[in-house]
C-alpha positions as CSV (number, residue, x, y, z in Angstrom):
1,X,0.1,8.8,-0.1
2,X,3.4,7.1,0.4
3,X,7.0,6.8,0.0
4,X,8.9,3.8,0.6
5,X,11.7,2.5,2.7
6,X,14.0,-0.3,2.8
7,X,15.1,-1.6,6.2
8,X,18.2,-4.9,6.3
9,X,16.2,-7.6,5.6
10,X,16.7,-10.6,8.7
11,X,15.1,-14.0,6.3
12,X,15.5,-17.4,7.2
13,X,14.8,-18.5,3.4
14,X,13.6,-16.4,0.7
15,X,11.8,-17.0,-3.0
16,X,11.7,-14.4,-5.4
17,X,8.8,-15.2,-7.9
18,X,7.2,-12.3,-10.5
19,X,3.3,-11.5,-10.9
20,X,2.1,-11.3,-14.0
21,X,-1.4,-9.3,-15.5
22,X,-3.9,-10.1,-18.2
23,X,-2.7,-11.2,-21.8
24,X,-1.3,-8.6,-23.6
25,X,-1.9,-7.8,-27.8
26,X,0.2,-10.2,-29.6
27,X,4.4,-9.0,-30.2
28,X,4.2,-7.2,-27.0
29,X,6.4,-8.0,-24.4
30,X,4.5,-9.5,-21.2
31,X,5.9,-7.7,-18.3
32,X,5.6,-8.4,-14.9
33,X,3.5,-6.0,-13.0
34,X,5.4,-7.0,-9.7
35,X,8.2,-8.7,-8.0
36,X,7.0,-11.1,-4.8
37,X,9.9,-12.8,-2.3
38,X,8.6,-15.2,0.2
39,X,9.3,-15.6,3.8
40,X,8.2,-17.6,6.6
41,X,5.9,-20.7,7.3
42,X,1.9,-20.5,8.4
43,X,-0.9,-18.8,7.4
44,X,-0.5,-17.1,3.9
45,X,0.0,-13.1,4.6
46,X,0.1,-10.6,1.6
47,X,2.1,-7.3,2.4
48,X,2.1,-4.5,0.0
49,X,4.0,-1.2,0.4
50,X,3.4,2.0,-0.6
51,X,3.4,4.6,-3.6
52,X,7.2,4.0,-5.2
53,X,8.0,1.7,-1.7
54,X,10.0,-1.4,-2.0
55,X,9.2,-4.4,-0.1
56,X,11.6,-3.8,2.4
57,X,9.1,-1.4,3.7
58,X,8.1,-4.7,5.5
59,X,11.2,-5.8,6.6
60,X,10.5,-5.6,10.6
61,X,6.8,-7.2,10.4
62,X,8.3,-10.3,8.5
63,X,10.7,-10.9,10.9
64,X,7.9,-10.3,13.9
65,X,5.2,-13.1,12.2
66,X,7.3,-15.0,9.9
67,X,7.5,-18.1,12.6
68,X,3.5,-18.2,12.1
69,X,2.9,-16.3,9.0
70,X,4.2,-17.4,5.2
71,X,4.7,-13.8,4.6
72,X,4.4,-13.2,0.1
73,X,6.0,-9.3,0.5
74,X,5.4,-7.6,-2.8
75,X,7.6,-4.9,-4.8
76,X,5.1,-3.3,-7.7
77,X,6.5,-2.7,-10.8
78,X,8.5,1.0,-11.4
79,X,8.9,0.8,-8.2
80,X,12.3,0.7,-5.6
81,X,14.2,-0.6,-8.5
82,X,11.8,-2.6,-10.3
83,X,11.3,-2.9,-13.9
84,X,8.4,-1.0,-15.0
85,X,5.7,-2.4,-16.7
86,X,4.2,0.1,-19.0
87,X,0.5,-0.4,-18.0
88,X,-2.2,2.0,-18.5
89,X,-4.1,1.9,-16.0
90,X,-1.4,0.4,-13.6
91,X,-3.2,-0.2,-10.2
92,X,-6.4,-2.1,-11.8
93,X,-3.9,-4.3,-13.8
94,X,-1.5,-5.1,-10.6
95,X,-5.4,-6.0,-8.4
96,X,-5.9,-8.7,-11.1
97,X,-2.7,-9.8,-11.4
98,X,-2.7,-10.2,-7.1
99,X,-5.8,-12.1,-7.4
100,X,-4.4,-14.6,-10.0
101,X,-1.5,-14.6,-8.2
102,X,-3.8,-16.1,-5.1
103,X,-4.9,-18.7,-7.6
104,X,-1.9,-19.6,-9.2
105,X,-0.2,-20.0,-5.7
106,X,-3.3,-22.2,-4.0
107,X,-3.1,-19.5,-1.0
108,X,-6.1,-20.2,1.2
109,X,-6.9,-17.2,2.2
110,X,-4.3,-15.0,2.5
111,X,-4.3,-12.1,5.2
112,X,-4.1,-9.0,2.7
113,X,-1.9,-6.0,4.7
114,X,-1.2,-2.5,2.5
115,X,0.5,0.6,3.6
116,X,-0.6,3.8,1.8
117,X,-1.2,2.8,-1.8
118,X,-0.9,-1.1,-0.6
119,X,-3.7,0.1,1.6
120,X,-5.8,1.1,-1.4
121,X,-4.8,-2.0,-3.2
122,X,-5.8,-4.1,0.2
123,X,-9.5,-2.5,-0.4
124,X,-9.7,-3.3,-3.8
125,X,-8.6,-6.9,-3.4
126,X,-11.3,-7.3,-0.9
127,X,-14.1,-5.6,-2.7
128,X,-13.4,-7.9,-5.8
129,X,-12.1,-11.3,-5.0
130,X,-14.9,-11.5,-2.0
131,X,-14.4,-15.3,-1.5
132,X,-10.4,-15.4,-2.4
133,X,-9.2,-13.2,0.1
134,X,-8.6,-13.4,3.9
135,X,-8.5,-10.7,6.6
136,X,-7.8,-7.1,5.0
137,X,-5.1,-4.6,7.4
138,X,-4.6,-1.2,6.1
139,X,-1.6,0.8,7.4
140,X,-2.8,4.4,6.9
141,X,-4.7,3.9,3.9
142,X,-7.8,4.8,2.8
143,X,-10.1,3.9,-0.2
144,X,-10.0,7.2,-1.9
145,X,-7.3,9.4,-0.6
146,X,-8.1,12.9,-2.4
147,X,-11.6,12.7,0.3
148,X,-9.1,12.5,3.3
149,X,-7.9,16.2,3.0
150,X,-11.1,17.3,1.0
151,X,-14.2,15.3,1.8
152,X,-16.1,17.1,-0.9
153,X,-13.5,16.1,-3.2
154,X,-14.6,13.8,-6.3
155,X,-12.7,12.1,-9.1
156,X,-14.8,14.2,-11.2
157,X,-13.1,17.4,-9.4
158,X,-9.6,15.8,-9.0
159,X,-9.6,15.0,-12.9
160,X,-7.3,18.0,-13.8
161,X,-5.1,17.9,-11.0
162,X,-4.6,14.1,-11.6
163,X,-3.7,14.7,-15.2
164,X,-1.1,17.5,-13.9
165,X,0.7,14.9,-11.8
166,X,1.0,13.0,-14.3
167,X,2.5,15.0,-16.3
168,X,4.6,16.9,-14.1
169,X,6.3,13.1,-13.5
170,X,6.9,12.6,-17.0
171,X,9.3,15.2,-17.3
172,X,11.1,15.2,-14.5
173,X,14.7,14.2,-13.9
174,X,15.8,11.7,-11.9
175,X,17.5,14.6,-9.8
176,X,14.4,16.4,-9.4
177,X,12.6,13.3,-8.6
178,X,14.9,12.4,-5.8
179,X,14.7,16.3,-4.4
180,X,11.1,16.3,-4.4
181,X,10.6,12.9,-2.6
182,X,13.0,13.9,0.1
183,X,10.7,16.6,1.0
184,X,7.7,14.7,0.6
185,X,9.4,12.1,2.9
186,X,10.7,13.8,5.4
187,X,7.5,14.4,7.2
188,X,6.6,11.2,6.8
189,X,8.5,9.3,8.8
190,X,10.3,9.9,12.6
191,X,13.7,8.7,12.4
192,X,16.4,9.8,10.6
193,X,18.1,6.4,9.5
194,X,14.5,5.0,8.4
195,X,13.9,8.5,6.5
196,X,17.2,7.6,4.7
197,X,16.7,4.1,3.9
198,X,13.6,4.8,2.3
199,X,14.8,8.0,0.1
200,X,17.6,5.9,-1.0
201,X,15.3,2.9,-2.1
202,X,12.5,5.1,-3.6
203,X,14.6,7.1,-5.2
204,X,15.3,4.4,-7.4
205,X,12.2,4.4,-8.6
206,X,10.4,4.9,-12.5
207,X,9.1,8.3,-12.5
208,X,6.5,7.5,-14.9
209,X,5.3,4.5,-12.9
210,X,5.1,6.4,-10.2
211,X,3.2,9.6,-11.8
212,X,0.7,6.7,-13.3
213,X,0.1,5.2,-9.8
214,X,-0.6,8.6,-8.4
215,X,-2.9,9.9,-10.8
216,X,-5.0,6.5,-10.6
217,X,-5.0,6.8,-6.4
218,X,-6.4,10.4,-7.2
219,X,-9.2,9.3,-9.7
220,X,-10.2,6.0,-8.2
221,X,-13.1,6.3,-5.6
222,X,-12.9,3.1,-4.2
223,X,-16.0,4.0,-1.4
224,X,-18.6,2.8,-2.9
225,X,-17.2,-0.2,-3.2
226,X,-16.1,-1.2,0.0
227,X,-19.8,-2.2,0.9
228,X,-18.6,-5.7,-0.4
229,X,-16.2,-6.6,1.2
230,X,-17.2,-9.7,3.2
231,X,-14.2,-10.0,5.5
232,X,-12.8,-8.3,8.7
233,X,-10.9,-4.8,7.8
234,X,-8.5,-3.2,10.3
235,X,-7.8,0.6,9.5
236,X,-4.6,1.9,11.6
237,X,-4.6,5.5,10.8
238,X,-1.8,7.9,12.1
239,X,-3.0,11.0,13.3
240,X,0.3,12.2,15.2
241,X,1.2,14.8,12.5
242,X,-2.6,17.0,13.2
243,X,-1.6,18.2,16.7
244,X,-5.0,21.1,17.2
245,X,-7.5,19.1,18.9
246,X,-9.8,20.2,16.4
247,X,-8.1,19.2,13.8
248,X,-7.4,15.7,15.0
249,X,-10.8,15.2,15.2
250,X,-12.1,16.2,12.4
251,X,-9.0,14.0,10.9
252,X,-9.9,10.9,12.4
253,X,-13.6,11.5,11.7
254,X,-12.7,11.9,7.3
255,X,-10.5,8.3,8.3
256,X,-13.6,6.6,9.9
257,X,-15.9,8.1,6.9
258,X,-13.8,6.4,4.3
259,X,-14.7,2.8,5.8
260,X,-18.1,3.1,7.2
261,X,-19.7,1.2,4.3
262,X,-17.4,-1.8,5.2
263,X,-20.1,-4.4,7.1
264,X,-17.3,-5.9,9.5
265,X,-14.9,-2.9,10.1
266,X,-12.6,-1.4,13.4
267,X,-10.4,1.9,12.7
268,X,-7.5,2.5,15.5
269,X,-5.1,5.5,15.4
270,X,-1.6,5.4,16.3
271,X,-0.4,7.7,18.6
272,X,2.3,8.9,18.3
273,X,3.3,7.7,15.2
274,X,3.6,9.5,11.5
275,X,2.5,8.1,7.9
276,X,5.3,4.8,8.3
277,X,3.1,3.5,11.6
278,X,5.4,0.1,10.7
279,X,8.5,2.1,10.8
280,X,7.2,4.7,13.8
281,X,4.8,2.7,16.2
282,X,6.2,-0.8,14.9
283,X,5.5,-2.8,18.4
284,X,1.7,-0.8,18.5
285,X,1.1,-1.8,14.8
286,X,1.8,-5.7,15.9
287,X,0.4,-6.0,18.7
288,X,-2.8,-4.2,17.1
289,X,-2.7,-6.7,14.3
290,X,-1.9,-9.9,16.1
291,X,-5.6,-8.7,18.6
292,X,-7.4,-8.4,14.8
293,X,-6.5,-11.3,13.3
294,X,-7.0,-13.7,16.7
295,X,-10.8,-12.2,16.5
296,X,-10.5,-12.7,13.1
297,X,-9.9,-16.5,13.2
């Protein structure tokens, strides 16, 4: 799972637009379900970030393909600052709401990039808009995270423990919040200065948007789903924090489980790198990407 980060954003020009869901029952307010700004020239490219990440997440990969790339970097709602949108369920509403977002925008194609949860989201975007959706690039993400620790694990068998997140969210403060995701964080990420940016910017997050999003990535098995995605996926795991030999194995093996259903698929691990490979391994993720989507084209 993830944790964002904000890095100083270098644009030429930016355009912030909004994404927007499904109707909603009349005298409710329509609320966007995410926050988009817009860099670059080329290709379309849609970076997401992860669980209670801000765009900026993506602030070094915009400025290393914006010259080629129209990079579309997206904030989800509740999250980094963000207004939340008070859906229920939150991550099947924001997957529409990307795909119409393709439509609305005319974007041929759009390279699809996720970290963490944006990973997850990457999957379902290719599994159900088959003939919308470009090249898919996850950033140490998987399609059903609870089987990356646990194989055997289910939704069926992660149904309590999903509803306990939850709930635990609901009630916490925003000081507890923010002491909780600096330890989840701290492991996360290498440098001290990108571990800081990121607390900072998730900690301004909605807890309750962000206890929904979790409990959905722990009850949503996206494997069996995969099998129809009709593009090219890249999977760049990080492996770097597993250090028995053993145990990176057997780590790398539950990555390359998750996608084996995927007809056109390549999993790569980062070395040396820890949960934020764009923030860790930046150059490696880059260069990795930039061999992908060459073969790709």
């Amino acid at each position: 799972m993830n944790i964002p980060l904000p890095l100083t954003m270098l644009l030429l020009w930016t355009l912030t637009l909004s994404g927007h869901a499904e109707e909603v029952a009349p005298g409710q307010e329509k609320k966007p379900l995410f926050a988009v700004t817009v860099t670059g020239s080329g290709r379309p490219m849609i970076l997401i970030p992860g669980l209670s990440c801000g765009g900026n997440v993506w602030d070094g990969t915009v400025a290393h393909f914006k010259d080629r790339y129209e990079c579309h970097v997206v904030t989800l709602a509740g999250f980094a600052g963000q207004p939340a949108a008070g859906r229920e369920p939150m991550l099947e509403a924001v997957r529409d709401a990307l795909g119409q977002y393709i439509r609305d925008k005319g974007l041929q194609r759009p390279v699809i990039v996720g970290h963490s949860l944006g990973a997850f989201m990457a999957f379902w975007l290719g599994a159900t808009f088959q003939e919308e959706v470009g090249p898919v690039i996850a950033v140490d993400g998987v399609p059903f995270f609870p089987a990356l620790l646990n194989p055997t694990a289910t939704p069926e068998s992660m149904r309590e423990m999903a509803k306990g997140m939850r709930s635990l969210y609901k009630t916490q403060t925003a000081g507890q919040f923010e002491f909780g995701l600096r330890m989840t964080l701290r492991g996360m990420v290498t440098g001290d200065a990108d571990f800081d940016r990121m607390a900072e910017s998730s900690a301004k997050s909605d807890t309750q948007a962000v206890g929904q999003a979790l409990h959905e990535l722990m009850s949503v098995d996206l494997r069996p789903r995969v099998s129809a995605i009709r593009v090219p996926v890249l999977l760049v795991a990080a492996t770097a924090m597993a250090t028995p030999p053993e145990q990176k194995k057997q780590m790398e093996e539950n990555y390359r489980t998750q996608v084996a259903k995927i007809p056109n698929h390549h999993v790569i691990f980062a070395p040396k790198a820890r949960h934020f490979i764009q923030l860790d391994e930046p150059a490696f993720l880059w260069g990795e990407m930039e061999r992908f989507l060459k073969a790709a084209e």
